[in-house]
ChimeraX commands (.cxc) that place a marker at each C-alpha (Angstrom):
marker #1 position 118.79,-64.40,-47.03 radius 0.5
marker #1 position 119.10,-62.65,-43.71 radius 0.5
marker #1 position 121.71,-60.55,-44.89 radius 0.5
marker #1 position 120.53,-59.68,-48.14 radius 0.5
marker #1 position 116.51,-59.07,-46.35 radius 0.5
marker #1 position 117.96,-56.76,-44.29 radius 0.5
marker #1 position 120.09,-54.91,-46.36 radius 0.5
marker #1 position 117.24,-54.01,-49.30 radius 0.5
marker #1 position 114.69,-53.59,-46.25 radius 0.5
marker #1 position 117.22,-51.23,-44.27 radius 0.5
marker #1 position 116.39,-53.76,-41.17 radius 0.5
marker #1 position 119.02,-53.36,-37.90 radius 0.5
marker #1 position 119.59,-56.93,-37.08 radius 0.5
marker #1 position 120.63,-57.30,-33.16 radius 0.5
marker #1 position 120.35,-61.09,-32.74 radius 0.5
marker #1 position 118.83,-64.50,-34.70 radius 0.5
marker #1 position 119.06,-68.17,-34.16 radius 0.5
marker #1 position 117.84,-70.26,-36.19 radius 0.5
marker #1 position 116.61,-73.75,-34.45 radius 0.5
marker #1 position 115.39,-76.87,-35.95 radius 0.5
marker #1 position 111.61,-75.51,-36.73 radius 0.5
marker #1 position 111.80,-72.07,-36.05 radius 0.5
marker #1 position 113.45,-68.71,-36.01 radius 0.5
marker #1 position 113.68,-65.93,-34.27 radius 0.5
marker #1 position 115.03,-62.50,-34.42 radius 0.5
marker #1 position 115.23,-59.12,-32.66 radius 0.5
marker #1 position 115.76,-55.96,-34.99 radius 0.5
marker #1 position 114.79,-52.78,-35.69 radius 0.5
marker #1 position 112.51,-51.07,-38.38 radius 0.5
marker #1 position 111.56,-47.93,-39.61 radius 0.5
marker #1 position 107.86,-47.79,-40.62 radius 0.5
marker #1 position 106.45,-50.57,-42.63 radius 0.5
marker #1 position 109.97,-51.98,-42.95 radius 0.5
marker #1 position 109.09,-54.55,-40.98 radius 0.5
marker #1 position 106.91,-56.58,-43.03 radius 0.5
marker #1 position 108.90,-55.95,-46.45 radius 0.5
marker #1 position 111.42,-57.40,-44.44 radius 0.5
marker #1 position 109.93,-60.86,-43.15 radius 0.5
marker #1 position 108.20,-60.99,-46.41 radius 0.5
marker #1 position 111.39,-61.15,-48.24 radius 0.5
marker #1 position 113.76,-63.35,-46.03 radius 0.5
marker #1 position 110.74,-66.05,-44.74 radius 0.5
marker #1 position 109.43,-66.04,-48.63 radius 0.5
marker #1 position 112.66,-66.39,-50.04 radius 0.5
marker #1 position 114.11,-68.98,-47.78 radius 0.5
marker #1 position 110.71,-70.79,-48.37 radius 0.5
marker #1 position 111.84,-70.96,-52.28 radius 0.5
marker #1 position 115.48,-71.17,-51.57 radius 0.5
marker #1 position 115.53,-74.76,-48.76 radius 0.5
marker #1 position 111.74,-75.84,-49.86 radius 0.5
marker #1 position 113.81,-77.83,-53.12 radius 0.5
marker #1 position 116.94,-78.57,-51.54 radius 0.5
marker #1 position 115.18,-80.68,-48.85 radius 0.5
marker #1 position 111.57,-82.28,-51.07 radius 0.5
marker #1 position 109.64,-79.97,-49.26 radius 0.5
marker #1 position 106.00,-80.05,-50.23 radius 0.5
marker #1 position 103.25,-77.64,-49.18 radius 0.5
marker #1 position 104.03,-74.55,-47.45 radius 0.5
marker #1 position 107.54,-74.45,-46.10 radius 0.5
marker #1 position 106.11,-71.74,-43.02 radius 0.5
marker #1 position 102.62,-72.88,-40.55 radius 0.5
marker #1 position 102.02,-69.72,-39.72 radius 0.5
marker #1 position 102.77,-65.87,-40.76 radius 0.5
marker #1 position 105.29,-64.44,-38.36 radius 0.5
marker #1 position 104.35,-62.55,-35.10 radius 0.5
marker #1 position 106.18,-59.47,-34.04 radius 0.5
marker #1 position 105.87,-57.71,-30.35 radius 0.5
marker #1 position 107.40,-54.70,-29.74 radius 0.5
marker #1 position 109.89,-54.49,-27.08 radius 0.5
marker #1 position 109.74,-51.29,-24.41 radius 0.5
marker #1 position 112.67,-50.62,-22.88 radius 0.5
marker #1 position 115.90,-51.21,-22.22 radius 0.5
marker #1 position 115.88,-54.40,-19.65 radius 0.5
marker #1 position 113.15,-56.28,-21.70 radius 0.5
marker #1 position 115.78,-55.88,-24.48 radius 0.5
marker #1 position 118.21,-57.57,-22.41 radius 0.5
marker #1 position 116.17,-60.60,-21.26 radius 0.5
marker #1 position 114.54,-60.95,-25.55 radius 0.5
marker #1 position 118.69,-61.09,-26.07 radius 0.5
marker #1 position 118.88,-63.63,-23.29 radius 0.5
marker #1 position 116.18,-65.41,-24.55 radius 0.5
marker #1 position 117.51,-65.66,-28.29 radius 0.5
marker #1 position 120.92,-67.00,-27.06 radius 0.5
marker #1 position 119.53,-69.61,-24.73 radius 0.5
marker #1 position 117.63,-71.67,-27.40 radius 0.5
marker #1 position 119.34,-75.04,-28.21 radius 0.5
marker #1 position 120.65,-75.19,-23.96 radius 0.5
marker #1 position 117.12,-74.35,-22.63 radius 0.5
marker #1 position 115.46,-77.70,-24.28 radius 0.5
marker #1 position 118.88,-79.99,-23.73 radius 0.5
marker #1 position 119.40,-80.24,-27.14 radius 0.5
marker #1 position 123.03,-79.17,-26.17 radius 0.5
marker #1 position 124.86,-77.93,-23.39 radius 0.5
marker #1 position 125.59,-74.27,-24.46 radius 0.5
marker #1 position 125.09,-71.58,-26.70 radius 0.5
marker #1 position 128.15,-72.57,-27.89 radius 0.5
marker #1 position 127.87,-75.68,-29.35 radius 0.5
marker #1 position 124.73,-75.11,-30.96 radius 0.5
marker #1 position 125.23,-76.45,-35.09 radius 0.5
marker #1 position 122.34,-73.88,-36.52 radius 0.5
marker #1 position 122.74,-70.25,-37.86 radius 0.5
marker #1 position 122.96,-68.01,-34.62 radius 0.5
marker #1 position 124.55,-64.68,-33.66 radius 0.5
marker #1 position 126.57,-65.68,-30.41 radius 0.5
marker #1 position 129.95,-65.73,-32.47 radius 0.5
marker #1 position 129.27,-62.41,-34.25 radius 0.5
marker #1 position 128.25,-60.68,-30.79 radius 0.5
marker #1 position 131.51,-62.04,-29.16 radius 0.5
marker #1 position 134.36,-60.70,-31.80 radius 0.5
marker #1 position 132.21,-57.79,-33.04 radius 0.5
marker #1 position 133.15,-59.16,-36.89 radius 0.5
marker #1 position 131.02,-58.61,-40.30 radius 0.5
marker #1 position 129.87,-61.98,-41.40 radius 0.5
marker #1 position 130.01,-62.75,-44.50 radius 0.5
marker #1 position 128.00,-65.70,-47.18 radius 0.5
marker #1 position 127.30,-66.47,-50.31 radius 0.5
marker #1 position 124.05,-65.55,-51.73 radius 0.5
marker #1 position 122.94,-68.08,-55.06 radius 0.5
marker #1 position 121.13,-66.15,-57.46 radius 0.5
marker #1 position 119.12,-68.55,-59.13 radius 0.5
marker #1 position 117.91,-66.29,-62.01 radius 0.5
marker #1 position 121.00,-66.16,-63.06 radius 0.5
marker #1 position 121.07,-70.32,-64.36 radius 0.5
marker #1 position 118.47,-69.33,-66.76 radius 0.5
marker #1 position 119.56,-67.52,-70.35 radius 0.5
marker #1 position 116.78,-67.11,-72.92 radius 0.5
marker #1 position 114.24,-68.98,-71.06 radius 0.5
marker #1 position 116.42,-72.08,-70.93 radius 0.5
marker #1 position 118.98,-73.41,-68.47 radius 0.5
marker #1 position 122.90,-73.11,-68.83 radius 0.5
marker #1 position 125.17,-75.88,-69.04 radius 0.5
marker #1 position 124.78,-77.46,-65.36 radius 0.5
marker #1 position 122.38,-75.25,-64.53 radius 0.5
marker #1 position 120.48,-77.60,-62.73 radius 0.5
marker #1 position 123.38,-77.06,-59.86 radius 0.5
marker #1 position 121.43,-74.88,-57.34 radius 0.5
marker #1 position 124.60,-74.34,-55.24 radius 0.5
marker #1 position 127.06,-73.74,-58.47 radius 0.5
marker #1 position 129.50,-70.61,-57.24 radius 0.5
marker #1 position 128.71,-69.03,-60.73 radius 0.5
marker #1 position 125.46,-68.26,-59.31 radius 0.5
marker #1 position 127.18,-66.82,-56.02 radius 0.5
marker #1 position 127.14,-63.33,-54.52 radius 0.5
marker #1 position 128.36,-62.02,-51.63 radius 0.5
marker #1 position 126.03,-60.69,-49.19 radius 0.5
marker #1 position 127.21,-59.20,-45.71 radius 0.5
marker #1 position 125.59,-59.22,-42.53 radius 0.5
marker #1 position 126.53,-56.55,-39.67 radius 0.5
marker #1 position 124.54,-56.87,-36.04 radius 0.5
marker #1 position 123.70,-53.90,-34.92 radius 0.5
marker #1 position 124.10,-53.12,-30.74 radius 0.5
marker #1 position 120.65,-53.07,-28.75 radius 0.5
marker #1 position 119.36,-49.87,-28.37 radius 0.5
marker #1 position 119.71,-50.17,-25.10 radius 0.5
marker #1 position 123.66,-50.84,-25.48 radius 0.5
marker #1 position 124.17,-48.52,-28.03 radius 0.5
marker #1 position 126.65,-45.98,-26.42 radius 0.5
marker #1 position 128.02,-48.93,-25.00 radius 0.5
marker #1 position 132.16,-49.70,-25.73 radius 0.5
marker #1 position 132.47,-53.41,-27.40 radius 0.5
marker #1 position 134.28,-54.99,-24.58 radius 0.5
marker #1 position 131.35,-54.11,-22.47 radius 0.5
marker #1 position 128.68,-55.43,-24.32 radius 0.5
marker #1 position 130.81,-58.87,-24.99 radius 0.5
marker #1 position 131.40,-58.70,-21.41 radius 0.5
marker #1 position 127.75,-58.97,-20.91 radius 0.5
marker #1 position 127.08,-61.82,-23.46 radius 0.5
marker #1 position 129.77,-63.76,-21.72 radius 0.5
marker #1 position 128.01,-63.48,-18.91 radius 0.5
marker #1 position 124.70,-64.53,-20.15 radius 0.5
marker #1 position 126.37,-67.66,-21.15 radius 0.5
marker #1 position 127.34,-68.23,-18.36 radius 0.5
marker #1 position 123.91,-68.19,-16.98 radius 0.5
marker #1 position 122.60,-70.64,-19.44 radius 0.5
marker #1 position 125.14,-73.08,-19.28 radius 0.5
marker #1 position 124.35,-73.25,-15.39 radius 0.5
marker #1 position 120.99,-73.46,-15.55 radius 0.5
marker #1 position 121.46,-76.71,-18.08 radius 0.5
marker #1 position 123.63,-77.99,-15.96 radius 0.5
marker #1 position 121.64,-77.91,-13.43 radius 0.5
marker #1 position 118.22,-78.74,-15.54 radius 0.5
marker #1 position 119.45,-81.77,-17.68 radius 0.5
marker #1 position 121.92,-84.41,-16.82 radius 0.5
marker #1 position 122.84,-84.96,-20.55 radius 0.5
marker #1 position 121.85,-83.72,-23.92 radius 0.5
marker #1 position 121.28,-84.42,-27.62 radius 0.5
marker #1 position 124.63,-83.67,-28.73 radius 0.5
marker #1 position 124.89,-81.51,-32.09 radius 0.5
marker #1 position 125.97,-84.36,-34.10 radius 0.5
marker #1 position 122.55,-86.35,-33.32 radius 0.5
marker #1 position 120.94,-83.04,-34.30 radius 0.5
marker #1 position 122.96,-83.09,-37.63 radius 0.5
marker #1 position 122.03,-86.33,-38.45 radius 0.5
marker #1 position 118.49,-85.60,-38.03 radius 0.5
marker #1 position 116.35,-85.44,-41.21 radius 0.5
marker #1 position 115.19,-82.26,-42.34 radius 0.5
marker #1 position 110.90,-83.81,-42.85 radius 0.5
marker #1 position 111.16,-84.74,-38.88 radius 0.5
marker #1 position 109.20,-83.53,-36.14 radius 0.5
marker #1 position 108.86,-83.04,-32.89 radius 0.5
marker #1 position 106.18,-85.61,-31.44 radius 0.5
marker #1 position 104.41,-82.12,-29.76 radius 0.5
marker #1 position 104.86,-78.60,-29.93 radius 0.5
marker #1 position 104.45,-75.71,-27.59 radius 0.5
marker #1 position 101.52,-73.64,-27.92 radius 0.5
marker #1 position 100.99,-70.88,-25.98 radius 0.5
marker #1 position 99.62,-66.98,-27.22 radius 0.5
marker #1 position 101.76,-64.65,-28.54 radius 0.5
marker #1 position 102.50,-61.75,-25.98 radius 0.5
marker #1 position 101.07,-58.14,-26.96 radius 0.5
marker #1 position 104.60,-56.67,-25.87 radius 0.5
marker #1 position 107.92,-56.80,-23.93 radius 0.5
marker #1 position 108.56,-55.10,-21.04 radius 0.5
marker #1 position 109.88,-55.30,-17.71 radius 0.5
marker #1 position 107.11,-53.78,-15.55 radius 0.5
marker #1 position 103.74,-54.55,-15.72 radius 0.5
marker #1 position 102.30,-51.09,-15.65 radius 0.5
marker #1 position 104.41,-50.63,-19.12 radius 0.5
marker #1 position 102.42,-53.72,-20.46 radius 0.5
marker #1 position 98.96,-51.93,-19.15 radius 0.5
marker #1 position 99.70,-48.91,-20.69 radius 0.5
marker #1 position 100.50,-50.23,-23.78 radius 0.5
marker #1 position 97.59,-52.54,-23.84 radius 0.5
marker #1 position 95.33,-49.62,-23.09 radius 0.5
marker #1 position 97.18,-47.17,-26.48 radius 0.5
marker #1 position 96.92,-50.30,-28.70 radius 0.5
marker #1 position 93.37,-49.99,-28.09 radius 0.5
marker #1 position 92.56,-46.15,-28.76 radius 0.5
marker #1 position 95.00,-47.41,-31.70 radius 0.5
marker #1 position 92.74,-49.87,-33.04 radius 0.5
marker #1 position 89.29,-48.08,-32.28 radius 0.5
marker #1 position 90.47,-45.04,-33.72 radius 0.5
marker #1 position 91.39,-47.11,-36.76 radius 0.5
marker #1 position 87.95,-49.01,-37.11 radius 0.5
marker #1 position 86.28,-45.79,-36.63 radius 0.5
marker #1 position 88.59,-44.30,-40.13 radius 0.5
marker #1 position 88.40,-47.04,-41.91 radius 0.5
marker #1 position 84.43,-47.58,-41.92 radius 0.5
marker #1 position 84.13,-43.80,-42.90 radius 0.5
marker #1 position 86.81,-43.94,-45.19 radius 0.5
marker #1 position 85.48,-47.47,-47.04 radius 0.5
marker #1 position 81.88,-45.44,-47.10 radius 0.5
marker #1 position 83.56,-42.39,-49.68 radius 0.5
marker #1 position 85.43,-39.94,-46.65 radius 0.5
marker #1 position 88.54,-39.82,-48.19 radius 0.5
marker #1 position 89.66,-36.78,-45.76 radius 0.5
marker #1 position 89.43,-39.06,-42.93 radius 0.5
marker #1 position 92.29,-39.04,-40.76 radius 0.5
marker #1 position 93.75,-42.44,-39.34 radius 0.5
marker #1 position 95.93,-42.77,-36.58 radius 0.5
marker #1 position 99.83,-41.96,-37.12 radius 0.5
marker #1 position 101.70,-45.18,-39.05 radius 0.5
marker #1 position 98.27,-46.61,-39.37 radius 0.5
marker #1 position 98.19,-48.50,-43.09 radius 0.5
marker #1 position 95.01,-47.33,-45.05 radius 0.5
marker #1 position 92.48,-49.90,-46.06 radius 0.5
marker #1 position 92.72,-50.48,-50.10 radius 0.5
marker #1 position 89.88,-49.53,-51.87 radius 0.5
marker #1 position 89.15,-51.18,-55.68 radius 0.5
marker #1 position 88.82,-48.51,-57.98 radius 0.5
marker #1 position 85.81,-48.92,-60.92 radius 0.5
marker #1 position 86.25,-49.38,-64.04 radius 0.5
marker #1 position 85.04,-46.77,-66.46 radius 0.5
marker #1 position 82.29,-47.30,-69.00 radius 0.5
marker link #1:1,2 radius 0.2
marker link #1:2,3 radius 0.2
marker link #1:3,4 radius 0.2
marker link #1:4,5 radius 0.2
marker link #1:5,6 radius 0.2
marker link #1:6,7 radius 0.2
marker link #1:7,8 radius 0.2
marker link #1:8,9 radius 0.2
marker link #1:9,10 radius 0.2
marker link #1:10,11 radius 0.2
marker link #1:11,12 radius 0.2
marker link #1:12,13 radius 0.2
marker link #1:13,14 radius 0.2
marker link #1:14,15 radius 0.2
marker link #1:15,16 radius 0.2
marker link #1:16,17 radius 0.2
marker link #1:17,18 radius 0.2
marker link #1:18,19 radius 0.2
marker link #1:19,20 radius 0.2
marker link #1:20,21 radius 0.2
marker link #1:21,22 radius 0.2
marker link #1:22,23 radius 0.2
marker link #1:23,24 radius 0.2
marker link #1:24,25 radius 0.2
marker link #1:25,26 radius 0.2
marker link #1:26,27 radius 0.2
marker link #1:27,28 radius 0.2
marker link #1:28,29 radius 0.2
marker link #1:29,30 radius 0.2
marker link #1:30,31 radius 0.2
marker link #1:31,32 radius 0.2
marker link #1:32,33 radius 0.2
marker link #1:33,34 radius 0.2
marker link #1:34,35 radius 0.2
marker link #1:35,36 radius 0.2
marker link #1:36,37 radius 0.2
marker link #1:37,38 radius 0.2
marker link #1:38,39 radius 0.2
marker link #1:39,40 radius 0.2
marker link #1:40,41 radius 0.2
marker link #1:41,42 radius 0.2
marker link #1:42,43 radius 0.2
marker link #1:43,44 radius 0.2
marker link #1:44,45 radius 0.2
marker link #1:45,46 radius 0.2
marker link #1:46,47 radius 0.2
marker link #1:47,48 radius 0.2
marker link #1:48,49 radius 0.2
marker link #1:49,50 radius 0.2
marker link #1:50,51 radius 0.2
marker link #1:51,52 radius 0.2
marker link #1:52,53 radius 0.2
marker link #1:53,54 radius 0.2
marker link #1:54,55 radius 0.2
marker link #1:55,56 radius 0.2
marker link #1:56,57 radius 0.2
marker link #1:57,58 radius 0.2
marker link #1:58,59 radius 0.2
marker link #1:59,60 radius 0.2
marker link #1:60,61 radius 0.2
marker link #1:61,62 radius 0.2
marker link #1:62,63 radius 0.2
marker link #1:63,64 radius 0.2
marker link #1:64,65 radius 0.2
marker link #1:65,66 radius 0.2
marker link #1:66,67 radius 0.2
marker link #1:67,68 radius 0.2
marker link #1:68,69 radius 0.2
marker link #1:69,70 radius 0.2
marker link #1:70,71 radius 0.2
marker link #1:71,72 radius 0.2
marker link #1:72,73 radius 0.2
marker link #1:73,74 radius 0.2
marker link #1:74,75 radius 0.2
marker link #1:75,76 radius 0.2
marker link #1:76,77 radius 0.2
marker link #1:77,78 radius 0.2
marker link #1:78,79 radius 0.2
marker link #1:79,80 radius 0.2
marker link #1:80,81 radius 0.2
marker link #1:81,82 radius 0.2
marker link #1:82,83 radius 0.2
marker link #1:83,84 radius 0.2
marker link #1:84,85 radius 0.2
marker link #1:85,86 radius 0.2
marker link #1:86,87 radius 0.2
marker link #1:87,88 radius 0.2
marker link #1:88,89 radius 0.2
marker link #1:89,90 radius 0.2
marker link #1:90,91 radius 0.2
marker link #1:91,92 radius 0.2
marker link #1:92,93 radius 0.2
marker link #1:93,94 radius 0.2
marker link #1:94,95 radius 0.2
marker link #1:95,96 radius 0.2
marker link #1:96,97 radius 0.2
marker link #1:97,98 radius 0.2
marker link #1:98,99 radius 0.2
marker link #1:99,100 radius 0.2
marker link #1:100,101 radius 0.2
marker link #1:101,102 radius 0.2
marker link #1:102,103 radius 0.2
marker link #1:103,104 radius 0.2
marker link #1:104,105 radius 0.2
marker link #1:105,106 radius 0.2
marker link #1:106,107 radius 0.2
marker link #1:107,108 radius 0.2
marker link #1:108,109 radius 0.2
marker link #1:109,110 radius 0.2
marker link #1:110,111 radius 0.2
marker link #1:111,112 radius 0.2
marker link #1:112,113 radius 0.2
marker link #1:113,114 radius 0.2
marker link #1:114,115 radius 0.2
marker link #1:115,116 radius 0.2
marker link #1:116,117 radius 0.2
marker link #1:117,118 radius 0.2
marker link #1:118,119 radius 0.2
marker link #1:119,120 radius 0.2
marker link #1:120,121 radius 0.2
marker link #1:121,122 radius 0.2
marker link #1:122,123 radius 0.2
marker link #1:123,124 radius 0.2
marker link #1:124,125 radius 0.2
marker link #1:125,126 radius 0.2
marker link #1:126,127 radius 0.2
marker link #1:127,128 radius 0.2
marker link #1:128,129 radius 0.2
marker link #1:129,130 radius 0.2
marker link #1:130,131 radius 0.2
marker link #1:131,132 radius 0.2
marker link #1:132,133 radius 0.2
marker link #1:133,134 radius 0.2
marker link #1:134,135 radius 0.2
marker link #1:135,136 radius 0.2
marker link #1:136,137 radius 0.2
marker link #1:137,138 radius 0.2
marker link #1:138,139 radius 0.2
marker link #1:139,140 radius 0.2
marker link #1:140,141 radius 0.2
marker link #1:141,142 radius 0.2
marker link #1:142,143 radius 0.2
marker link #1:143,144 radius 0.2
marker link #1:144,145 radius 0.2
marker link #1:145,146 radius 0.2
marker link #1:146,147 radius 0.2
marker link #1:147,148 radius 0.2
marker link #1:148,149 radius 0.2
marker link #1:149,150 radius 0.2
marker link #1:150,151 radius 0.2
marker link #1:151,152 radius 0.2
marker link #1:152,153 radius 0.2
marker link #1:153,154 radius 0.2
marker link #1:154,155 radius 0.2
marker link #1:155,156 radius 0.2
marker link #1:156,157 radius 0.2
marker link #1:157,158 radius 0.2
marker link #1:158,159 radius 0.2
marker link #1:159,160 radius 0.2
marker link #1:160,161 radius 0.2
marker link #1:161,162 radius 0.2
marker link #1:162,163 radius 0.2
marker link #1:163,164 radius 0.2
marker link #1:164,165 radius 0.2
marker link #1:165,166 radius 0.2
marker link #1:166,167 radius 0.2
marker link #1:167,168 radius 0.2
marker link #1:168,169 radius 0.2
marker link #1:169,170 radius 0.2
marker link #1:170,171 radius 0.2
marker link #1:171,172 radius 0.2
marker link #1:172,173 radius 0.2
marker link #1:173,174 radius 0.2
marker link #1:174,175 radius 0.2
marker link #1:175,176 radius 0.2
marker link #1:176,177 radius 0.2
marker link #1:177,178 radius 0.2
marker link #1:178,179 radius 0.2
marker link #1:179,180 radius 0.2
marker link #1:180,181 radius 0.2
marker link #1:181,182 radius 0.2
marker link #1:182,183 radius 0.2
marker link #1:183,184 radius 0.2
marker link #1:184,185 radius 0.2
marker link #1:185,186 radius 0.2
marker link #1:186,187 radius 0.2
marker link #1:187,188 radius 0.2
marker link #1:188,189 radius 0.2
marker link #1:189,190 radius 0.2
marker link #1:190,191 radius 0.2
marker link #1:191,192 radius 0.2
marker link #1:192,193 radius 0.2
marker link #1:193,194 radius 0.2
marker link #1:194,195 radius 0.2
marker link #1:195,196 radius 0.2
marker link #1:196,197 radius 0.2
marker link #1:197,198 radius 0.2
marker link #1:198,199 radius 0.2
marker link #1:199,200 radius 0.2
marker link #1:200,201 radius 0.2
marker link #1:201,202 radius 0.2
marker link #1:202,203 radius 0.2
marker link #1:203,204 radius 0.2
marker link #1:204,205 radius 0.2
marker link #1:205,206 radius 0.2
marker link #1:206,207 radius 0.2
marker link #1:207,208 radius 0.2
marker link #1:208,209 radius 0.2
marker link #1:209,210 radius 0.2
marker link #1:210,211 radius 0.2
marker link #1:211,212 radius 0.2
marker link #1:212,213 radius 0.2
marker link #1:213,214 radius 0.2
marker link #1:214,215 radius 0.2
marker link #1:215,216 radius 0.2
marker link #1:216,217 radius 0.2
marker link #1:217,218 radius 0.2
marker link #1:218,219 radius 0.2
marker link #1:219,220 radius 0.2
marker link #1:220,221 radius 0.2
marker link #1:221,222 radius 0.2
marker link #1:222,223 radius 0.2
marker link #1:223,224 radius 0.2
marker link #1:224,225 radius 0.2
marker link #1:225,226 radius 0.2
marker link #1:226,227 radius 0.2
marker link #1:227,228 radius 0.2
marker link #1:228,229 radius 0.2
marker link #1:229,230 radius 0.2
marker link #1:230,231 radius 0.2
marker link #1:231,232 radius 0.2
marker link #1:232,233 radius 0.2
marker link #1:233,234 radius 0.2
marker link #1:234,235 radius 0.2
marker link #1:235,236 radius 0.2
marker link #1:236,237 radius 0.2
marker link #1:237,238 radius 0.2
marker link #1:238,239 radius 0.2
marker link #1:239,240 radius 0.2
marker link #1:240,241 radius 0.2
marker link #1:241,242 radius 0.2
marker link #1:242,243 radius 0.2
marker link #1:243,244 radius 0.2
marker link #1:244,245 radius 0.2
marker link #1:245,246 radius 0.2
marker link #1:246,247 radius 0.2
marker link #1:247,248 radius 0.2
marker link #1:248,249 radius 0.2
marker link #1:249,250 radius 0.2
marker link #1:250,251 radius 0.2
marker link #1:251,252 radius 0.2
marker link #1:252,253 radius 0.2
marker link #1:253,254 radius 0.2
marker link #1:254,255 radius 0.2
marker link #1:255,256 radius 0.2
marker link #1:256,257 radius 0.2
marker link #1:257,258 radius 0.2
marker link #1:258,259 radius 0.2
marker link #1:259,260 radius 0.2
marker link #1:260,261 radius 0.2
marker link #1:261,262 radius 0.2
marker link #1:262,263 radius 0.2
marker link #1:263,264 radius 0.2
view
C-alpha cells in the first residue's frame, strides 16, 4: 500500500518503518499531496489488515500528524530517528534485525523493491464472489506494485556510496548506544510470536512538535510565519463564509467549503 499510495499520490518516499503500533515516514509532497497520500495508504491498510487480523473498531487512534522538516541536518537526525526504532526501546539489538517493514535494506543496496498488491475487487464478478474468492491473499488477485526511495533532499547530489556510507554509520551509532542502554533484548522471534490484538501496558504521550530543525531560531521563525499563516487565514475565511468571494487567502491555503442552496 506504500508503494501503490505513493505512486497515484506522486509522494517521494525517503524512509518508513513500520513498528508494532505505529508508523512512520519521511517524504516529500507537492501541494495537497500530502493528505491524498496518508488518506489512501492509512485508509487502505485499515481495510486491507483490519480482516486478516479480527480487527474491530477503527484500525488507526488518531489521524496522522505531519511536521515539516527545515533543513538539511534536521533531515539527517528525522533519518536517524526512523532507523533507530526497534534498537532504541530493546526490542532488538539493531536496525538490522528488526522483523517489520523498514527501509534500512533498500537505503543500503540502492535496489527497487518490489510486492504484490491484492486487488480485492477483482474476487467479485456480477456482484457475487468467484470460485475461492473468499481467499484474500489468492495470486489471481495480485499486482505488482514498486517502491523506489528517493535520496533526502539534503543528499540529493550526493553519489550512492556516500549516502550508504552514512547509513552505515548511523548504524553504527545505534547499535552502540543499545549496547550500551540494554543488556539484552526482545529478540525478533518473541516479537513474531506476539499477537497482533496486544498492547503495550502504557504508551508514550508527549505533543507533536510544530517543526524540525536544527537551530532554535529556525523553530522561532517558523512558529512566528505559521502564525501570520493562520491569522491571515481566519481573517479570509470569516469574510469569505460572510459572501466575499474575492477574498484572497494565504498561498497553499485550502478554502473553506461553502454549501451551495438549492433552487426553488
Amino acid at each position: 500500500m506504500l508503494a501503490r499510495s505513493a505512486r497515484l499520490s506522486g509522494v517521494d518516499v525517503h524512509a518508513f518503518v513500520v513498528t508494532s503500533n505505529h508508523l512512520h515516514a519521511v517524504v516529500s509532497a507537492r501541494d495537497g499531496a500530502l493528505s491524498t497520500f496518508m488518506q489512501h495508504f492509512l485508509g487502505n491498510v485499515a481495510r486491507k489488515l483490519g480482516p486478516l487480523v479480527s480487527w474491530r473498531g477503527p484500525f488507526w487512534e488518531r489521524r496522522f500528524a505531519a511536521e515539516p522538516i527545515l533543513d538539511a541536518e534536521a533531515q539527517e537526525r528525522r533519518l536517524r530517528y526512523v532507523l533507530s526504532h526497534g534498537a532504541k526501546e530493546g526490542l532488538v539489538r539493531s536496525p538490522r534485525h528488526w522483523p517489520g517493514l523498514s527501509c534500512l535494506r533498500q537505503l543500503l543496496n540502492g535496489a527497487a523493491e518490489r510486492f504484490p498488491f491484492f486487488h480485492w475487487a477483482r474476487r467479485w464478478r456480477g456482484g457475487k464472489l468467484v470460485t475461492g474468492g473468499s481467499k484474500r491473499l489468492d495470486p489471481r488477485w495480485a499486482e505488482e506494485e514498486t517502491l523506489t526511495l528517493s535520496p533526502l533532499p539534503a543528499w540529493r547530489e550526493l553519489p550512492f556510496e556516500e549516502r550508504r556510507r552514512r547509513v552505515e554509520t548511523m548504524i553504527g551509532d545505534i547499535e552502540a548506544e543499545s549496547r550500551e542502554k540494554f543488556r539484552t533484548v526482545v529478540g525478533a522471534e518473541a516479537i513474531r510470536r506476539q499477537h497482533a490484538h496486544d498492547g503495550p501496558a502504557t504508551v508514550k504521550r508527549s505533543p507533536e512538535p510544530l517543526c524540525h530543525a536544527s537551530s532554535r531560531d529556525a523553530v522561532v521563525e517558523y512558529k512566528r510565519a505559521y502564525q501570520r499563516f493562520a491569522s491571515w487565514f481566519r481573517e479570509a475565511s470569516e469574510r469569505f463564509l460572510a459572501g466575499e468571494t474575492s477574498v484572497e487567502f494565504p498561498p497553499r491555503a485550502f478554502r473553506p467549503y461553502s454549501w451551495v442552496a438549492a433552487g426553488p
